[in-house]
Backbone bond lengths (Angstrom), bond angles and torsions (degrees), N, CA, C in turn:
res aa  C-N    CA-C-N  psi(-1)  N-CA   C-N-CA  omega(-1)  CA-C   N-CA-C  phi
1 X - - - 1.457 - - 1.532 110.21 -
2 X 1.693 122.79 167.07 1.125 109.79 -173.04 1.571 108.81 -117.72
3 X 1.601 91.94 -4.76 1.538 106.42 -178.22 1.714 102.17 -135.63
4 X 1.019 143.62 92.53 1.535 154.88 -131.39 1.759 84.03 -121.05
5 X 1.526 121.61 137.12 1.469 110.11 151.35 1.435 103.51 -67.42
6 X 1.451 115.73 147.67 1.383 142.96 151.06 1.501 115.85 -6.59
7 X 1.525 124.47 -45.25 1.016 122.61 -170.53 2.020 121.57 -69.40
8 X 1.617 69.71 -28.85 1.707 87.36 -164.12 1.437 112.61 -91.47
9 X 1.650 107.10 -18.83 1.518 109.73 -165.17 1.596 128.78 -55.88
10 X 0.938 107.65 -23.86 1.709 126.14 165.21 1.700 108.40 -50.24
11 X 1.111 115.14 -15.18 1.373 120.78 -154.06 1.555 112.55 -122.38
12 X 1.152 92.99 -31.48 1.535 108.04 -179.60 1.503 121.91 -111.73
13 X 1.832 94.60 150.98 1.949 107.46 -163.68 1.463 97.10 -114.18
14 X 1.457 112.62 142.81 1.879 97.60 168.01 1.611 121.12 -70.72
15 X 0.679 102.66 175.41 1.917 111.53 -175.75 1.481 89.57 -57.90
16 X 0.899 139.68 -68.49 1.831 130.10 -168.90 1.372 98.35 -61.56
17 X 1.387 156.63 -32.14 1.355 123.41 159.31 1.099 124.51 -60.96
18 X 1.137 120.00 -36.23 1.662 133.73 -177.22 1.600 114.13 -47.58
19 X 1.176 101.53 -59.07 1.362 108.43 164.20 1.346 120.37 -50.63
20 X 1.339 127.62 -61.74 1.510 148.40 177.24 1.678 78.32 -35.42
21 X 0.981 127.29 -97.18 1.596 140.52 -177.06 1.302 115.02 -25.93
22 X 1.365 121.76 -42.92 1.554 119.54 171.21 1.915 113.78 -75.68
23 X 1.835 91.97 -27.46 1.781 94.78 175.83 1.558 87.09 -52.17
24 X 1.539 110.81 -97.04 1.817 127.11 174.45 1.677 92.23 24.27
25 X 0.921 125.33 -106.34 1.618 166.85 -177.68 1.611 80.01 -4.43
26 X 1.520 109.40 -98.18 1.502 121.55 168.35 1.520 116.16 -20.09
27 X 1.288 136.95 -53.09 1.458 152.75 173.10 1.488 114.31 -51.60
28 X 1.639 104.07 -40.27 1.080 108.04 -163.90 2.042 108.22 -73.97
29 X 1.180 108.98 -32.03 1.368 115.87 -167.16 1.699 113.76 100.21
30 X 1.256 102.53 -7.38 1.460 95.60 163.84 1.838 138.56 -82.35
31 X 1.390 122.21 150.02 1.044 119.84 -179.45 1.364 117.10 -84.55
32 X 1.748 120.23 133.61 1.548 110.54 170.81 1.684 94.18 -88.30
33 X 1.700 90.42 152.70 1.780 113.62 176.08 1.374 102.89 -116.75
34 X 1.423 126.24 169.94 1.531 127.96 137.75 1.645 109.78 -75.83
35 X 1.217 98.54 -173.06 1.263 114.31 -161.18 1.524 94.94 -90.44
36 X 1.350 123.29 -47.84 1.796 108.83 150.35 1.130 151.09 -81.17
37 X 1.337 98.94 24.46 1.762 111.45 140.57 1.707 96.32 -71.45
38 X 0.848 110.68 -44.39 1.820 108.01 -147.97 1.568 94.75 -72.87
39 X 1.415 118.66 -48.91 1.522 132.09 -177.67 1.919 113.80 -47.24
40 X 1.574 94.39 -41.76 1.688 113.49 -179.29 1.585 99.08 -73.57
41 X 1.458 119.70 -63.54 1.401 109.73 175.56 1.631 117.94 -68.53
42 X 0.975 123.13 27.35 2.058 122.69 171.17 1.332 94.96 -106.74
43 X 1.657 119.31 -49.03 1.336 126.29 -162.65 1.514 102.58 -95.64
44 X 1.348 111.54 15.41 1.590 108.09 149.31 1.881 97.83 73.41
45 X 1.153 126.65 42.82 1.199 123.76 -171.47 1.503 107.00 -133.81
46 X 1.392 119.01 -1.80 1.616 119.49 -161.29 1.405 100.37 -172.44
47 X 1.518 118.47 136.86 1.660 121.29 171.99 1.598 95.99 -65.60
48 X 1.310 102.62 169.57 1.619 106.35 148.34 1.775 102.77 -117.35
49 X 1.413 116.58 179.63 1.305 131.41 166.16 1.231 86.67 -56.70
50 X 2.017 93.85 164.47 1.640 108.89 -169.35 1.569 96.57 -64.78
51 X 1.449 101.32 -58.62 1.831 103.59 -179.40 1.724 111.45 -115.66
52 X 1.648 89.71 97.81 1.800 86.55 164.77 1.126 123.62 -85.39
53 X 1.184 127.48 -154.64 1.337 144.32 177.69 1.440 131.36 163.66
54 X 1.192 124.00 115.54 1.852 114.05 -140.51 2.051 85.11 -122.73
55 X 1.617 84.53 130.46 1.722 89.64 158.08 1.158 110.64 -117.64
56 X 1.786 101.51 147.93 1.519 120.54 -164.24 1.639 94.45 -118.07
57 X 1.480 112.93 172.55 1.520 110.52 167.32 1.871 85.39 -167.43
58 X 1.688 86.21 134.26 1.287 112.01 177.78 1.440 120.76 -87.17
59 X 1.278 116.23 131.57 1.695 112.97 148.03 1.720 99.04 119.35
60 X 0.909 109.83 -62.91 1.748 131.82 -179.22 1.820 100.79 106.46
61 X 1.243 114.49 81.64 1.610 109.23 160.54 1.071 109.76 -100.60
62 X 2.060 102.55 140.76 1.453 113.77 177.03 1.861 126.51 -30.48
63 X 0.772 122.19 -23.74 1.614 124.86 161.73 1.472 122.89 -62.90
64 X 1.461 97.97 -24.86 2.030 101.82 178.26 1.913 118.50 -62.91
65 X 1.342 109.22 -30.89 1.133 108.37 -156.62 1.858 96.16 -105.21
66 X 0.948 89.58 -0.85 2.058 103.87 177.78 0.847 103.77 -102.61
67 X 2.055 117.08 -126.81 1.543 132.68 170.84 1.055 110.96 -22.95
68 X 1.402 121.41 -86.87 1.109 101.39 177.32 1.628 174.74 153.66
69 X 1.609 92.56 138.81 1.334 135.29 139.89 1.289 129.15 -44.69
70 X 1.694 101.88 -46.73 1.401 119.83 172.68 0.939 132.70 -45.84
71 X 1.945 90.59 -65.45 1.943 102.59 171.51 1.144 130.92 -55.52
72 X 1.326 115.06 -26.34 1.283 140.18 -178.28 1.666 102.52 -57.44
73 X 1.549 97.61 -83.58 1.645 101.30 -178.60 1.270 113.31 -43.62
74 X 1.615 118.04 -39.06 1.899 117.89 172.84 1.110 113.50 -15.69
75 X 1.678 101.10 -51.82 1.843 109.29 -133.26 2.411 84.37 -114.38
76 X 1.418 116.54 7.55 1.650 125.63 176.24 1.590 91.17 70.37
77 X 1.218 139.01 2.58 1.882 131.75 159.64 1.272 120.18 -33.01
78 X 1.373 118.53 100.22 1.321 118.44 162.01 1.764 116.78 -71.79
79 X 1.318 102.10 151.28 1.361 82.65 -164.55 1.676 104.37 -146.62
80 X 1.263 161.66 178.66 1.318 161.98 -179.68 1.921 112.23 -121.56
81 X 1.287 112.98 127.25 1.293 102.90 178.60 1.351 99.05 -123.97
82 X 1.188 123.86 152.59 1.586 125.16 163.96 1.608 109.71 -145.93
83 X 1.568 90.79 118.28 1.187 123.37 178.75 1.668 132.13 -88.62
84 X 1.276 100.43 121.59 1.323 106.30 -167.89 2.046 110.15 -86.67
85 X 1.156 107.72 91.69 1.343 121.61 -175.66 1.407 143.12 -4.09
86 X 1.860 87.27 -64.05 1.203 98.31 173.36 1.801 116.88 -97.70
87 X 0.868 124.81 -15.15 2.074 121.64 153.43 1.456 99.64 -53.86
88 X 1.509 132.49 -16.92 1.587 110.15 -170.53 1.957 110.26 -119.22
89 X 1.327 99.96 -17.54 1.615 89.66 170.53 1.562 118.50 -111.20
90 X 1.341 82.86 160.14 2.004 90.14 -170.73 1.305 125.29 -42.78
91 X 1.229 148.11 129.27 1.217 131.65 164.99 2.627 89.32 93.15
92 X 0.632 118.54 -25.38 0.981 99.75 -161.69 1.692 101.48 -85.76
93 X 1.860 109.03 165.17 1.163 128.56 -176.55 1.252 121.48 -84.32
94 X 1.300 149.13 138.74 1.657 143.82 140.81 1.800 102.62 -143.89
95 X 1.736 95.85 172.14 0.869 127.07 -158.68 1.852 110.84 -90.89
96 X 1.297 86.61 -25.17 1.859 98.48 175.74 1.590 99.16 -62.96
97 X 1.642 85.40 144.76 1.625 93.77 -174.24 1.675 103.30 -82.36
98 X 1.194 121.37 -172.13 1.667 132.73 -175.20 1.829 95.02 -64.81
99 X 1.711 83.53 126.65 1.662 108.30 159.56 1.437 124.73 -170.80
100 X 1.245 137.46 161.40 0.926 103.54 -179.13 1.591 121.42 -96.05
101 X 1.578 98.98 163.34 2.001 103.24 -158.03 1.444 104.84 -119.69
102 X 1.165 117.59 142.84 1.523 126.87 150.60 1.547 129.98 -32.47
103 X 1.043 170.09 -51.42 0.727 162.05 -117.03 1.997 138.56 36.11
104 X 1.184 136.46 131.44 1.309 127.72 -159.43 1.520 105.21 -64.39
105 X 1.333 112.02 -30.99 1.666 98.51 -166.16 0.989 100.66 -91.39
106 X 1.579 135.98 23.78 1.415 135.76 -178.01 1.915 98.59 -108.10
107 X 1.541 109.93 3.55 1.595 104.01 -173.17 1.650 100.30 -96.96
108 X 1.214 124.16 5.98 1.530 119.95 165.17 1.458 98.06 -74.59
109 X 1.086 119.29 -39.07 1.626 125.34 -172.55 1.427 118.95 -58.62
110 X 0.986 105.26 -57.31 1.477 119.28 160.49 1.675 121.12 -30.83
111 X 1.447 101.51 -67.38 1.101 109.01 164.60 1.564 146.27 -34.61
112 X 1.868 77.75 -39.36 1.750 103.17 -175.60 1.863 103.55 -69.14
113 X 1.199 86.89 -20.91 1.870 90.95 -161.60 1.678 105.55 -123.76
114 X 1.524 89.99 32.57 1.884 100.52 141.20 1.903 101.03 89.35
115 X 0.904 111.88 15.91 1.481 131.57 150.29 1.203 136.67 -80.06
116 X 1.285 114.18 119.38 1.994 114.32 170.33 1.505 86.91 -108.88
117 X 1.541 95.33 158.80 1.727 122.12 -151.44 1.722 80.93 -152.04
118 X 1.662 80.40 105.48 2.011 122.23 165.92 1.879 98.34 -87.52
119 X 1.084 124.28 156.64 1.569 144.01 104.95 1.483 106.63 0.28
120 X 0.934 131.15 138.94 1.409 139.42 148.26 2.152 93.12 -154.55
121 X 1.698 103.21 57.19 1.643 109.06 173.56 1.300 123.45 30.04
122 X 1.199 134.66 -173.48 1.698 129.73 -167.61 1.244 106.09 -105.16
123 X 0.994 126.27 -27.40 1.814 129.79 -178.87 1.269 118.96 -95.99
124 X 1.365 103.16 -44.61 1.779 114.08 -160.20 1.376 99.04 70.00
125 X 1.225 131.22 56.78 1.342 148.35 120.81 1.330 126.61 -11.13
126 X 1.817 128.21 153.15 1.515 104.40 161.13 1.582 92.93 -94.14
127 X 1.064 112.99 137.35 1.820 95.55 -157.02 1.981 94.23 -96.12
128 X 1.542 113.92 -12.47 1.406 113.03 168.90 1.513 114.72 -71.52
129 X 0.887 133.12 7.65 1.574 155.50 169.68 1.368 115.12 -86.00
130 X 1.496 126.00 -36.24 1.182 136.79 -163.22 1.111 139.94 -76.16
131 X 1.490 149.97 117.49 1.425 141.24 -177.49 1.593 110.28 -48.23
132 X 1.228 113.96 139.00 1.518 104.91 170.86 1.308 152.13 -64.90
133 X 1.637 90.80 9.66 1.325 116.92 167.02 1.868 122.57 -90.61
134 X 1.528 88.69 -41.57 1.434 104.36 160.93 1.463 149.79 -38.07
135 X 1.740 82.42 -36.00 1.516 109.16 -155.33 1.510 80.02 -113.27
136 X 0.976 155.85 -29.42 1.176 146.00 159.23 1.504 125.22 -47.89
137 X 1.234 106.05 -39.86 1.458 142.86 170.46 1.699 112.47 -46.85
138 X 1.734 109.37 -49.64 1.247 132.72 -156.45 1.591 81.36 -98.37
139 X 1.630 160.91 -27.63 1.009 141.58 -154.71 1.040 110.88 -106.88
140 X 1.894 105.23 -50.52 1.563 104.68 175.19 1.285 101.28 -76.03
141 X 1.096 149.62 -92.25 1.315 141.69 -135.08 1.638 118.65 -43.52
142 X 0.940 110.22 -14.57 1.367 118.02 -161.99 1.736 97.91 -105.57
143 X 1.419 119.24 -22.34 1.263 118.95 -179.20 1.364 114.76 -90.07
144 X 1.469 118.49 -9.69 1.719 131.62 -155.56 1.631 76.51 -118.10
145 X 1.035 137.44 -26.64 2.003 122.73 -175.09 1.913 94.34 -69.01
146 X 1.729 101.81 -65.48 1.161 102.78 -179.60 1.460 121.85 -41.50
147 X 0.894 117.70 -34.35 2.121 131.88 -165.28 1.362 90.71 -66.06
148 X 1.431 117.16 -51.59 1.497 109.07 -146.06 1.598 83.50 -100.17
149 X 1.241 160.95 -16.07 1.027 151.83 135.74 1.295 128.07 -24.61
150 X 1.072 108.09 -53.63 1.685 127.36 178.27 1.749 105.33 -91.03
151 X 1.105 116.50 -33.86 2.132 96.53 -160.84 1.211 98.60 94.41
152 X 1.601 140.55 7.54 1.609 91.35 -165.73 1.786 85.45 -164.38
153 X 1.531 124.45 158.72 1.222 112.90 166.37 1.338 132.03 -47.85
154 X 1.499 123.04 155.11 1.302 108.85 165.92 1.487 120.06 -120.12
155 X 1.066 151.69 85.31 1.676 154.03 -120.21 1.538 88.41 -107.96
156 X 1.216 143.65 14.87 1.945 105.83 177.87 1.978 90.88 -147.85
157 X 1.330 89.45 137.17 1.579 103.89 168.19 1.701 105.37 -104.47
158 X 1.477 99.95 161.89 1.503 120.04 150.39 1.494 113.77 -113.69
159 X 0.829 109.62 135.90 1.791 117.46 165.62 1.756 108.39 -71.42
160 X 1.587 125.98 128.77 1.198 102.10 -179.10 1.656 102.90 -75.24
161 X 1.801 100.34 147.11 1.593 103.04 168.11 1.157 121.49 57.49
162 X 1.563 115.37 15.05 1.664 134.79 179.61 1.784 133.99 78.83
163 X 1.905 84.39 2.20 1.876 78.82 -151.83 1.423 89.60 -74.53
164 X 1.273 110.31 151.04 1.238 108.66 156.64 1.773 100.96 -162.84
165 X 1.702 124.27 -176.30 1.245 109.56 174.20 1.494 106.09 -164.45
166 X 1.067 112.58 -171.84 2.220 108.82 -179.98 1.554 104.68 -23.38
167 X 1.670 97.59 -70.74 1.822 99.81 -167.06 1.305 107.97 -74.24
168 X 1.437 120.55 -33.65 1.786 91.97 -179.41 1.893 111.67 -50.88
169 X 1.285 93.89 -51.36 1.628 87.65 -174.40 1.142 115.22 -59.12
170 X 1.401 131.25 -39.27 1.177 112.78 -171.97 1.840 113.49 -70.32
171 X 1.183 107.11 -24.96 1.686 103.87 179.64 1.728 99.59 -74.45
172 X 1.361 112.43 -43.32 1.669 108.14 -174.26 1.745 118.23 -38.27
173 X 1.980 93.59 -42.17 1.410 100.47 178.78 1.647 124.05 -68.40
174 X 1.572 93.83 -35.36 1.831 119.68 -172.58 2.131 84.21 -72.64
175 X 1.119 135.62 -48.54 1.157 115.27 163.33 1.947 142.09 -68.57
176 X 1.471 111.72 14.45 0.984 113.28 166.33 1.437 122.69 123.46
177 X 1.796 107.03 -21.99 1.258 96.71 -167.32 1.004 105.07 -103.05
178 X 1.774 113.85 159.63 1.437 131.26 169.85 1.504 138.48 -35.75
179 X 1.696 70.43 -54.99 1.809 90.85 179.26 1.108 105.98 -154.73
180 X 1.613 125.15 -177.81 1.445 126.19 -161.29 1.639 101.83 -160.21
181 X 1.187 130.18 125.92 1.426 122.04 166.94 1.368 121.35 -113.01
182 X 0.972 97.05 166.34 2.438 105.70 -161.31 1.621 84.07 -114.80
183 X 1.295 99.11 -146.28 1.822 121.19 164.99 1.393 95.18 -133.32
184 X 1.145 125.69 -93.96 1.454 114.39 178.65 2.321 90.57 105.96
185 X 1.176 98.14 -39.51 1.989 94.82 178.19 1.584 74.04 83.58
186 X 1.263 147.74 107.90 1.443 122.34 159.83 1.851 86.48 164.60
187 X 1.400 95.46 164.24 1.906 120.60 -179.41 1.220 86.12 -93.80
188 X 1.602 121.22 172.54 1.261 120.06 -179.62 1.675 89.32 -133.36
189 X 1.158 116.31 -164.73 1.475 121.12 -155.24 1.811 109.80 -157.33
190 X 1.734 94.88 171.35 1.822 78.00 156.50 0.954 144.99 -85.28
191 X 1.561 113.08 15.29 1.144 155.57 -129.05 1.386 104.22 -112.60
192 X 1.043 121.43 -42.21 1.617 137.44 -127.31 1.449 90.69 -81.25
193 X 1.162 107.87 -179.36 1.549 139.43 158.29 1.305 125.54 -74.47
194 X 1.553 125.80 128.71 1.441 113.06 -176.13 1.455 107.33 -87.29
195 X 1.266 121.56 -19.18 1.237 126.75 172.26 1.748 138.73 -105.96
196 X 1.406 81.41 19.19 1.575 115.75 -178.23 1.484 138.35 -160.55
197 X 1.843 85.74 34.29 1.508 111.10 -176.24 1.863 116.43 -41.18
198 X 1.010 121.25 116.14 1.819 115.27 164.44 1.372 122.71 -45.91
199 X 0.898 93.00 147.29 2.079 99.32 167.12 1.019 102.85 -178.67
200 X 1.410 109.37 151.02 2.259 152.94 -149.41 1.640 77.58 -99.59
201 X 1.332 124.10 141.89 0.893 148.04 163.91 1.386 109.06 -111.38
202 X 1.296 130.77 111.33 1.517 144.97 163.77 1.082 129.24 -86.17
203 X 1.616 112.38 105.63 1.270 114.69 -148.76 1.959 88.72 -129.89
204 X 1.498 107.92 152.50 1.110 126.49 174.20 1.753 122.34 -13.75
205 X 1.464 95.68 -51.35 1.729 92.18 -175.48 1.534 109.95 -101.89
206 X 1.415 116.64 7.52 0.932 118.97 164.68 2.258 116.81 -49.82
207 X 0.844 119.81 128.03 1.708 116.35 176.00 1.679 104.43 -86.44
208 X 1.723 90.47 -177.96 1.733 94.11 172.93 1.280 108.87 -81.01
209 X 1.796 130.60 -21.41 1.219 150.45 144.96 1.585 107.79 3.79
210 X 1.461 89.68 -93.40 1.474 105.93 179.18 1.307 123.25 -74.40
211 X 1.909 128.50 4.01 1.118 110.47 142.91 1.488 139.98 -61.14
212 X 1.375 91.80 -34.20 1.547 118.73 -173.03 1.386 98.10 -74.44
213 X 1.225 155.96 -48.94 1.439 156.56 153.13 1.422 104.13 -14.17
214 X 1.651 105.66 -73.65 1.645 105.98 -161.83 1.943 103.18 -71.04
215 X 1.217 120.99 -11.95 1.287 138.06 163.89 1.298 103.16 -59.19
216 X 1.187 135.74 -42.87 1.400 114.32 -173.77 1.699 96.51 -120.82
217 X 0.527 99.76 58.47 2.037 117.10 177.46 1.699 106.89 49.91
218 X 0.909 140.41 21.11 1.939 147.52 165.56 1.225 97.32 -82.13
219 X 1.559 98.58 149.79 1.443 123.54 149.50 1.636 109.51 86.55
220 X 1.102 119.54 11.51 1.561 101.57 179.20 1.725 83.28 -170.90
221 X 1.702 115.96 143.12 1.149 131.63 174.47 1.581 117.72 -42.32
222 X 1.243 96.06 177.63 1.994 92.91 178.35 1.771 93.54 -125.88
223 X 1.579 117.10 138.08 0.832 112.58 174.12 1.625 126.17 -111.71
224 X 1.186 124.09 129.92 1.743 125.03 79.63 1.474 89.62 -128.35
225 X 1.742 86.45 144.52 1.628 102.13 154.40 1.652 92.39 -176.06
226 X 1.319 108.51 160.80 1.331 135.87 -178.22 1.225 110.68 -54.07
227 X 1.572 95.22 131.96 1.835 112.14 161.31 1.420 122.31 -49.06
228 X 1.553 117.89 132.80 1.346 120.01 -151.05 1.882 90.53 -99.05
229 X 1.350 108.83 176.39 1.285 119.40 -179.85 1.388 115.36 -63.21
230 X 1.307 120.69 -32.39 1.646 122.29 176.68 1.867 93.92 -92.61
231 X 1.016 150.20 11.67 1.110 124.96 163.18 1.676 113.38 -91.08
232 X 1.589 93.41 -31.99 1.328 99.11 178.13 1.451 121.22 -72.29
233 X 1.399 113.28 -29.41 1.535 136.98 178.15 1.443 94.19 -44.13
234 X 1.505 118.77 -69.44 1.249 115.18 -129.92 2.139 87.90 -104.37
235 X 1.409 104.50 -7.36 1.746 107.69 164.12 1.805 93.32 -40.16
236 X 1.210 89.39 -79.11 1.723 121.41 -154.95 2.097 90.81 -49.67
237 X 1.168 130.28 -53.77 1.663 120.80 170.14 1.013 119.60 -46.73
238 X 1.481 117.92 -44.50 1.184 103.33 -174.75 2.203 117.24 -97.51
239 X 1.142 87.40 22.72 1.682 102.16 173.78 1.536 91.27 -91.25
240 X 1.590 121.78 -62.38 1.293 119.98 -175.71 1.636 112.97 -49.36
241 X 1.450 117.77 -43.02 1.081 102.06 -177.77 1.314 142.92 -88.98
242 X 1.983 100.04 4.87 1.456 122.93 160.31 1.720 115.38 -63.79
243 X 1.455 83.08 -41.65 2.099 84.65 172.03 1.064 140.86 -76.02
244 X 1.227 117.40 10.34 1.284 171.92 -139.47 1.434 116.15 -141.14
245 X 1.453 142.65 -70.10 1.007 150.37 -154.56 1.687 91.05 -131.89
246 X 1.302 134.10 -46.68 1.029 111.25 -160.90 1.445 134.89 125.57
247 X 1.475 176.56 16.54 1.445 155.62 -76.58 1.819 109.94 -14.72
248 X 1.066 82.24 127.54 1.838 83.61 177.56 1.715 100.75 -135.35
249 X 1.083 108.66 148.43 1.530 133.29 170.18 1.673 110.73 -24.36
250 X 1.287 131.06 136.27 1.436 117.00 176.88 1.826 104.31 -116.39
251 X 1.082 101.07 98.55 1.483 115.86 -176.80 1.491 98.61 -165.41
C-alpha cells in the first residue's frame, strides 16, 4: 500500500518496492516454492529446488487478491497466503484493528493466480495465551471456513505474529495441519521445524539491500534453535495478562 493505516505501517512496502523485491528474488537465481513443496521436502517425500525460497503473506488485506497477486503472477511467483477468517467473512469477528480486507470468496482467486491459502486462525489471537478450548476454536474453525470455501483440504497454518509454544503445536498438528510457521527473525533450514517453520519479516525500512542479503543467506540467523530467555520471559507476561484482560490481538 502507499498509504497503510498506522497500525500496519511498520509492515508494509509500496507497490514500487514490492516489485524492486520481487525483481531481487528473480535476480537472485532463486526458485519460489509453496509452502508444500517445503512441507513434502521436511517430511522427506519430495526434493526441493537447489535454492528455494517461499513467500508468505499474512492476514488477507484487500491488496492480496489484486496488486498484489498481480505482480506476483507478472513475474510466474508462486506464493503462500494465510488468511485470517474472521477479518475476511461477512458478519464474522477478529482481533485486527480497522483496514481494509479481502473478502472470502475472493480466496479462489488467489489460488487461480498461483497461490496456496494456509490458516492464519479466526482472530489472529496470541494463540500461546489461550485456554485449550480456545485454541482449538482458533484452528479448527478457521480451517473448515477455508475447506468449504475452496473444495479441497487446507494443510498449513501461520501462527499470528509467531507466538506459538509446546501445546499450540501440538494441538495445530492433533488439528490437521501439515505444517505451521512462527517468525523466529531467522532463514530456515533442513533443519527446521515442521511446526515452527522461520520467516524474515519485511518491514517498511527494510531496503532492496537487505533483501538481497537474506537472498543469499546474510544478515539474519539460521533456524532451528531454542527459545531464548526473553522470549520465554515475556511468553509467560503476556499469559498473565490474557487472564487478566482476556484474548488480545497478536501484533
Amino acid at each position: 500500500m502507499d498509504d497503510p493505516p498506522s497500525w500496519i505501517a511498520e509492515f508494509t512496502v509500496t507497490p514500487k518496492e514490492f516489485a524492486a523485491h520481487l525483481d531481487a528474488i528473480a535476480d537472485s537465481g532463486l526458485t519460489p516454492v509453496t509452502i508444500s513443496a517445503l512441507a513434502d521436502h521436511l517430511a522427506g517425500l519430495a526434493p526441493l529446488p537447489a535454492r528455494p525460497v517461499l513467500l508468505t503473506f499474512d492476514d488477507g488485506f484487500a491488496d492480496l487478491p489484486g496488486p498484489t497477486a498481480e505482480t506476483l503472477a507478472e513475474r510466474a511467483m508462486p506464493a503462500t497466503a494465510y488468511l485470517t477468517t474472521g477479518a475476511i467473512t461477512p458478519g464474522g469477528r477478529s482481533l485486527l484493528p480497522p483496514a481494509p480486507m479481502m473478502t472470502l470468496d475472493r480466496a479462489a482467486d488467489l489460488e487461480s493466480a498461483g497461490m496456496e491459502i494456509g490458516s492464519h486462525t479466526v482472530t489472529h489471537a496470541q494463540l500461546d495465551t489461550l485456554s485449550t478450548r480456545d485454541l482449538a476454536h482458533e484452528l479448527r474453525d478457521s480451517k473448515a471456513v477455508l475447506e468449504d470455501a475452496l473444495g479441497h483440504p487446507v494443510r498449513h497454518l501461520a501462527y499470528p505474529h509467531g507466538y506459538n509454544s509446546g501445546k499450540v503445536r501440538s494441538l495445530s498438528a492433533r488439528a490437521g495441519y501439515e505444517t505451521a510457521t512462527a517468525v523466529r527473525h531467522a532463514l530456515s533450514s533442513d533443519r527446521d521445524e515442521r511446526y515452527r517453520i522461520a520467516r524474515l519479516i519485511v518491514r517498511q525500512s527494510h531496503t532492496v539491500a537487505d533483501v538481497r542479503a537474506w537472498l543469499a543467506g546474510r544478515g539474519a540467523r539460521i533456524a532451528p534453535y531454542r527459545d531464548g530467555p526473553k522470549t520465554v520471559a515475556w511468553r509467560w507476561y503476556r499469559r498473565g495478562r490474557a487472564l487478566v484482560r482476556g484474548p488480545e490481538f497478536a501484533g
